[in-house]
C-alpha positions as CSV (number, residue, x, y, z in Angstrom):
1,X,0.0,0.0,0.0
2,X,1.5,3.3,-1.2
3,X,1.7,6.2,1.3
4,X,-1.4,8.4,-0.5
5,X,-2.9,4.8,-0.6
6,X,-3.0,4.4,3.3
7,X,-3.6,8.0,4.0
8,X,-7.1,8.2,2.1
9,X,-7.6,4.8,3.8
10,X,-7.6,6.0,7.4
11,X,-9.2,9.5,6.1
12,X,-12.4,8.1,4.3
13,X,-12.7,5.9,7.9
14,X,-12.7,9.2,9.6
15,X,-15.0,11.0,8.0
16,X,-17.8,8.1,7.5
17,X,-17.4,7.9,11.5
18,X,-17.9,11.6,11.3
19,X,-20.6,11.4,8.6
20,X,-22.8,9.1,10.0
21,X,-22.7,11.1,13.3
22,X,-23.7,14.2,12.4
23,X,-26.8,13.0,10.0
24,X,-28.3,11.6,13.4
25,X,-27.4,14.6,15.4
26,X,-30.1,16.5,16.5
27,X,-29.9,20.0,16.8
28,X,-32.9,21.1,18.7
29,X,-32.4,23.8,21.2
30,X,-32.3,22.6,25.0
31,X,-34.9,25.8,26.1
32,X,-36.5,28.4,24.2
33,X,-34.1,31.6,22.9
34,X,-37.6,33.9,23.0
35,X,-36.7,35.7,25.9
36,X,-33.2,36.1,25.0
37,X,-31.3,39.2,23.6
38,X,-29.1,39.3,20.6
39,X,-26.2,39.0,22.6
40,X,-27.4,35.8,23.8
41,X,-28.6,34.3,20.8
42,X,-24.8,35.3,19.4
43,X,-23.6,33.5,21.9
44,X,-26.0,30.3,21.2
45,X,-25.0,30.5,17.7
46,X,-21.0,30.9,18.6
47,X,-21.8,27.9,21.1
48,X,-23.4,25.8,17.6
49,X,-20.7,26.4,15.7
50,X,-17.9,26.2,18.3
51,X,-16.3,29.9,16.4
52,X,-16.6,33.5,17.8
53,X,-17.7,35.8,15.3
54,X,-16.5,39.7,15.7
55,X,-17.8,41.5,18.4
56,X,-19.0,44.6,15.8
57,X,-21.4,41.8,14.6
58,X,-24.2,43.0,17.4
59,X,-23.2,46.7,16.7
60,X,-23.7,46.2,13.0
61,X,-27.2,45.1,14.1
62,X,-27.8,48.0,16.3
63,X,-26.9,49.7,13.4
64,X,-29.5,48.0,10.9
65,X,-32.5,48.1,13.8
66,X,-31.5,52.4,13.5
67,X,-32.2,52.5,9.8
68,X,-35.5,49.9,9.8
69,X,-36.6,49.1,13.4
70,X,-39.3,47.2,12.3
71,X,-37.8,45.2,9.8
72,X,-34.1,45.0,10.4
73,X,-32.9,42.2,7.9
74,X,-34.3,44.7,4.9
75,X,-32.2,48.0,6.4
76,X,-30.2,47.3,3.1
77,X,-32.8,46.3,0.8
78,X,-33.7,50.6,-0.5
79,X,-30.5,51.7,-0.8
80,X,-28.2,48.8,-2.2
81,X,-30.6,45.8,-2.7
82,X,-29.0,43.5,-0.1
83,X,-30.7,41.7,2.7
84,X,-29.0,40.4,6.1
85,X,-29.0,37.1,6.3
86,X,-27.0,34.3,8.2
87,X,-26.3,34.9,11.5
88,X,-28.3,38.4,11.6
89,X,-31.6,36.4,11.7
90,X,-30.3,34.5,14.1
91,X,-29.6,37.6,16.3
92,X,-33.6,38.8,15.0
93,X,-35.5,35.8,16.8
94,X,-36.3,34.3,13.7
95,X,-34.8,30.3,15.0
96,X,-35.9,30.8,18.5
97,X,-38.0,27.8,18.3
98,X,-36.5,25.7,15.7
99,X,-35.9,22.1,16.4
100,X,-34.4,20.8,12.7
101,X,-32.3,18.2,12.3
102,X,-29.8,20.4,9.6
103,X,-27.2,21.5,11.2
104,X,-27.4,25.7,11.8
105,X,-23.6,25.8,9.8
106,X,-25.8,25.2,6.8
107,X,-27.9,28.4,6.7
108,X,-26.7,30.4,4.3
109,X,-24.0,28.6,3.0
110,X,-23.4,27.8,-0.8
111,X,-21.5,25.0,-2.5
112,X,-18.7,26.3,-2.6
113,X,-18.4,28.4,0.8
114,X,-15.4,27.7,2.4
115,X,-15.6,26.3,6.1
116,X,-14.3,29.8,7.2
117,X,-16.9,31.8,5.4
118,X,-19.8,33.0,7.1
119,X,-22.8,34.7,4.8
120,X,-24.2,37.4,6.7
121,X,-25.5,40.2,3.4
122,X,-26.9,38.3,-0.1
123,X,-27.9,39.9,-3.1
124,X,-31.0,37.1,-5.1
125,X,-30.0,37.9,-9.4
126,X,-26.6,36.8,-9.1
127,X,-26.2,35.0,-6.1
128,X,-23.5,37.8,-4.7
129,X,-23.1,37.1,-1.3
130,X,-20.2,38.9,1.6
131,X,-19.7,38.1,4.8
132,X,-16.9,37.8,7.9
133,X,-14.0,35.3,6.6
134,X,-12.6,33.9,10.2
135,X,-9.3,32.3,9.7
136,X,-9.5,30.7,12.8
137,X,-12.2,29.8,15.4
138,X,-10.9,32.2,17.8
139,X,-12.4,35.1,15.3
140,X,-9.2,37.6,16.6
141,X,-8.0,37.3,13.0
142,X,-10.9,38.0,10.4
143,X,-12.1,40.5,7.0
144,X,-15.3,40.9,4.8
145,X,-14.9,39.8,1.6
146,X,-17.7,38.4,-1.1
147,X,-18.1,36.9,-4.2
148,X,-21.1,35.8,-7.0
149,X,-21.3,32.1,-7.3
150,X,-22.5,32.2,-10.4
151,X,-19.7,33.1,-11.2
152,X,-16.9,30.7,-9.3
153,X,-15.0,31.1,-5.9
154,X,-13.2,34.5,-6.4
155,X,-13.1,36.3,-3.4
156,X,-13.5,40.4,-3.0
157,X,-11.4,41.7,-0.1
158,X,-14.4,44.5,1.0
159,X,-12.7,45.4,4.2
160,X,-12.0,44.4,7.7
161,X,-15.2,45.1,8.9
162,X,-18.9,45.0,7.9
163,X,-19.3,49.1,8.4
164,X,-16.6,49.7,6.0
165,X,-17.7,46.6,3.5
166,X,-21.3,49.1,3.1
167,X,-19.4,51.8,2.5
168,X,-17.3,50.4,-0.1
169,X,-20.7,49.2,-1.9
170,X,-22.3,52.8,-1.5
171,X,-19.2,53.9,-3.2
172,X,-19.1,52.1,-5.5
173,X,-23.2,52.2,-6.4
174,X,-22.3,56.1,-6.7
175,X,-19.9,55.3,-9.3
176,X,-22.5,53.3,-11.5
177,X,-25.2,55.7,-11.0
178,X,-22.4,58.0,-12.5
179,X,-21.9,56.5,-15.9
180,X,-23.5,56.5,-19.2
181,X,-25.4,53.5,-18.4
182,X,-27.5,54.0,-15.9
183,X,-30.6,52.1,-14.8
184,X,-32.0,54.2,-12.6
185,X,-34.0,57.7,-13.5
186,X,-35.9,60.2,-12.8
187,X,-37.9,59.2,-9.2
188,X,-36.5,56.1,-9.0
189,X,-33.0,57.4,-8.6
190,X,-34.1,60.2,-6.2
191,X,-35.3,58.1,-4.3
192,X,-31.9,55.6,-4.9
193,X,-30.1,58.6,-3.4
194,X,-32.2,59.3,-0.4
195,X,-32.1,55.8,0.6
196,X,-28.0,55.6,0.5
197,X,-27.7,59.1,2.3
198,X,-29.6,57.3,5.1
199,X,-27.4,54.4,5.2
200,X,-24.6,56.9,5.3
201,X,-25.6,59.2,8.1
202,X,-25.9,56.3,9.8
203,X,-22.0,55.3,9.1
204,X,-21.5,58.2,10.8
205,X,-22.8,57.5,13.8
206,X,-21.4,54.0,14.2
207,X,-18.4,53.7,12.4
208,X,-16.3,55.5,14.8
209,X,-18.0,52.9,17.5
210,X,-16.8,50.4,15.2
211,X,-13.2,51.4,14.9
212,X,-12.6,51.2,18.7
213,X,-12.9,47.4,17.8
214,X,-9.9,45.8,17.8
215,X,-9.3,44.1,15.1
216,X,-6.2,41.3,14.9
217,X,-4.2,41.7,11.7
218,X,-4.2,38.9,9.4
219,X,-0.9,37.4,8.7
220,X,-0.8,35.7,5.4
221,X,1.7,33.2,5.0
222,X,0.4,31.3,1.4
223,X,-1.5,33.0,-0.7
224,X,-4.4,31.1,-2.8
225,X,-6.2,31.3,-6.2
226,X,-9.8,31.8,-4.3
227,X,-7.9,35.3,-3.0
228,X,-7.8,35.0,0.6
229,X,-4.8,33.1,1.6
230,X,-3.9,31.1,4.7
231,X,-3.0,32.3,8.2
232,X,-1.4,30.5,9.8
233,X,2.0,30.5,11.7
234,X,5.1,30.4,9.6
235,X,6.6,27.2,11.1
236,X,3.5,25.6,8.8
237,X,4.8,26.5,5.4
238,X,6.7,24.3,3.8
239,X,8.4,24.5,0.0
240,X,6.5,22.7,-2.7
241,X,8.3,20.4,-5.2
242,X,9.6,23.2,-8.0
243,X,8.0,21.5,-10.8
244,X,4.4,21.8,-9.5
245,X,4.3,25.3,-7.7
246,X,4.1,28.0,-10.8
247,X,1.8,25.8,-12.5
248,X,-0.6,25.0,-9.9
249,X,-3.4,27.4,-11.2
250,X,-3.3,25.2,-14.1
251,X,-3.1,21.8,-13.1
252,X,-5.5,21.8,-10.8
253,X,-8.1,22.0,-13.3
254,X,-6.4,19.6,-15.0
255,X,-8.1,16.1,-15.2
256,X,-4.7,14.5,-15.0
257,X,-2.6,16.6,-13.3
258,X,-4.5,17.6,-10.2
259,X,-4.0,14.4,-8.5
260,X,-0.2,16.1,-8.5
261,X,-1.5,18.6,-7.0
262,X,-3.0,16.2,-4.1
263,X,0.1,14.4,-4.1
264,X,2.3,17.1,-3.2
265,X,-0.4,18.3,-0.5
266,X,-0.4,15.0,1.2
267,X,3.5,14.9,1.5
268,X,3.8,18.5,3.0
269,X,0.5,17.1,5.5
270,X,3.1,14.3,6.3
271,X,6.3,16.8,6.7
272,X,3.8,19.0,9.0
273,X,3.4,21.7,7.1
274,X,-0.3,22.4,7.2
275,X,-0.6,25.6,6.1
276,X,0.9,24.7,3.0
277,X,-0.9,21.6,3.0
278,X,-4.6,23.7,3.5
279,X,-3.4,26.3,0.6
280,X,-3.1,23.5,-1.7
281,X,-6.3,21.4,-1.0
282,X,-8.1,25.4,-1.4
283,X,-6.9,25.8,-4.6
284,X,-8.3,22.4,-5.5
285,X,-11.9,23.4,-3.6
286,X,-12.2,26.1,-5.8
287,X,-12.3,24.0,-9.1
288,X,-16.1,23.2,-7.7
289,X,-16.4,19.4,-9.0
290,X,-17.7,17.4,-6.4
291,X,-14.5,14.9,-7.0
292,X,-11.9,17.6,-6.5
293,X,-14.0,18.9,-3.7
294,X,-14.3,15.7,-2.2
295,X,-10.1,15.0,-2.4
296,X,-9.5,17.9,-1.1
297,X,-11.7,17.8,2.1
298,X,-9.8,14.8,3.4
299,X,-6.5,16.9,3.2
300,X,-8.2,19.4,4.9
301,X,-9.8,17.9,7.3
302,X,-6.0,16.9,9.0
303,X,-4.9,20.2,8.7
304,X,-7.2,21.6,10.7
305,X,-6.6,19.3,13.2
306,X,-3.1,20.0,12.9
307,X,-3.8,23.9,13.0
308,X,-6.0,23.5,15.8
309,X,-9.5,24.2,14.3
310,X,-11.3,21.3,14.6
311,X,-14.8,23.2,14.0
312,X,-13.9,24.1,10.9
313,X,-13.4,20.1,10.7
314,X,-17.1,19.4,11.7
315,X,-18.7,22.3,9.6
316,X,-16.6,20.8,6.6
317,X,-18.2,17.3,7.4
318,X,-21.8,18.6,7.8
319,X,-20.8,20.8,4.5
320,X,-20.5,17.5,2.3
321,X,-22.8,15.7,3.5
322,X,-25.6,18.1,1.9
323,X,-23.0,18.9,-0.7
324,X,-26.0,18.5,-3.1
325,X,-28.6,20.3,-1.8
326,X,-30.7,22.9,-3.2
327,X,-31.3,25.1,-0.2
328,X,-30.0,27.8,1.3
329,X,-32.3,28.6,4.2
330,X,-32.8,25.5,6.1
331,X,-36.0,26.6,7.8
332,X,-36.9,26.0,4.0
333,X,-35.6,23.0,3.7
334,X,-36.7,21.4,7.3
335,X,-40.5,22.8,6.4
């Protein structure tokens, strides 16, 4: 038995343990969250998930009850067409009293959503979504970024924080509503206007409550097609084999040379190198194929462990086993 031989061996054992666990898992809540506060629905959700999200998260929803108090999830929906999703309805009450078997890492997360990636803002025509990228379950080390699946796993860096992510988008509707081609005329884009002046009075008010957030840098040590990169301590990179490295973008779309690719990632798992490892099986991930997706999951799923995130482990696990589905809200899907 070859070394890549034995090594899928024992993974594929792991994960069907893991598999098989967490379709019989319920994930029904032990008393009701209706007489809880954001805060403490945050911290049910963090509990869930075993991963601290950013403490501006319940400021950003101060924020959106200021703009619509009645309707929080829509505070976006007048000025830039984007709805709050994710987590934020979690904070609104709206899974106080839900008792499904899906597991809660699965709302709001698309096929090819990372295990680090949380959607918290969604767009419907294109399937844009943005939301906090946590490199590690501690959350110190985070940013915003987004991307269309329609169009493939390309991340946008939008900034290291949600406040400054709706700015950027204001900005950059302003520069639309500026050219040639503009949709929007006439009433409609008076009213377009009043609507983002709203949102950005608000900025105003919060962003400098925002900024007193600290915020812990993000030390990328290999960078990756999907655009993020891995944190990860340095001590965790290793050098990959010279005649693979510039030409990775391209064989790992390759139907040949990918299982290089996975090669190479299991020998720098084996040398300890995890980060490297976990840079390699992303840029596999992002190809999108259930095979390639599949391969690189069991890489990984060790360097996780090896990098001390094991949650991201379990939300990869319950990830694949509804790799298929065609949900996104699971109140949807357990209804």
């Amino acid at each position: 038995m070859t070394l890549l031989q034995g090594y899928f061996r024992s993974i594929i054992k792991i994960v069907g343990i893991s598999t098989g666990s967490l379709l019989r898992r319920s994930f029904s809540f032990k008393r009701p969250l209706m007489d809880r506060s954001p805060k403490q629905r945050c911290e049910w959700l963090e509990q869930q998930l075993q991963v601290s999200f950013p403490e501006e998260i319940l400021l950003f929803w101060e924020f959106a009850k200021s703009l619509r108090p009645l309707e929080p999830l829509s505070a976006l929906e007048d000025s830039l067409g984007i709805y709050l999703v994710g987590a934020f309805e979690i904070l609104s009450g709206k899974f106080d009293t839900y008792s499904g078997e899906i597991p809660i890492s699965l709302h709001w997360r698309y096929g090819l959503d990372p295990p680090e990636f949380f959607t918290l803002l969604a767009r419907g025509e294109d399937r844009w979504h943005a939301g906090y990228y946590i490199d590690a379950p501690a959350g110190k080390s985070y940013c915003v970024t987004s991307y269309s699946a329609n169009d493939g796993l390309q991340f946008n860096f939008d900034g290291r924080s949600l406040f400054s992510a709706v700015e950027r988008y204001l900005d950059d509707k302003e520069l639309i509503n500026d050219e040639d081609d503009v949709v929007l005329t006439g009433a409609e884009l008076v009213e377009s206007k009043k609507a983002c002046d709203k949102v950005r009075k608000a900025l105003l008010k919060y962003q400098p409550l925002a900024k007193k957030i600290q915020v812990g840098k993000r030390n990328v040590v290999e960078k990756t097609i999907d655009g993020v990169g891995v944190v990860a301590a340095k001590n965790a990179v290793g050098e990959i084999d010279k005649s693979i490295k510039k030409k990775i973008p391209y064989m790992v779309w390759s139907d040949t040379d990918y299982e290089k690719v996975m090669q190479e990632a299991v020998r720098l798992q084996a040398l300890g190198k995890a980060a490297t490892a976990l840079k390699l099986a992303k840029d596999l991930w992002q190809v999108g194929d259930e095979h390639r997706m599949r391969k690189a999951a069991s890489v990984m799923v060790e360097a996780y462990k090896k990098l001390a995130r094991l949650p991201f482990d379990k939300i990869l696990g319950e990830h694949l086993a509804y790799l298929n589905r065609e949900w996104l809200d699971i109140l949807d899907a357990s209804s």
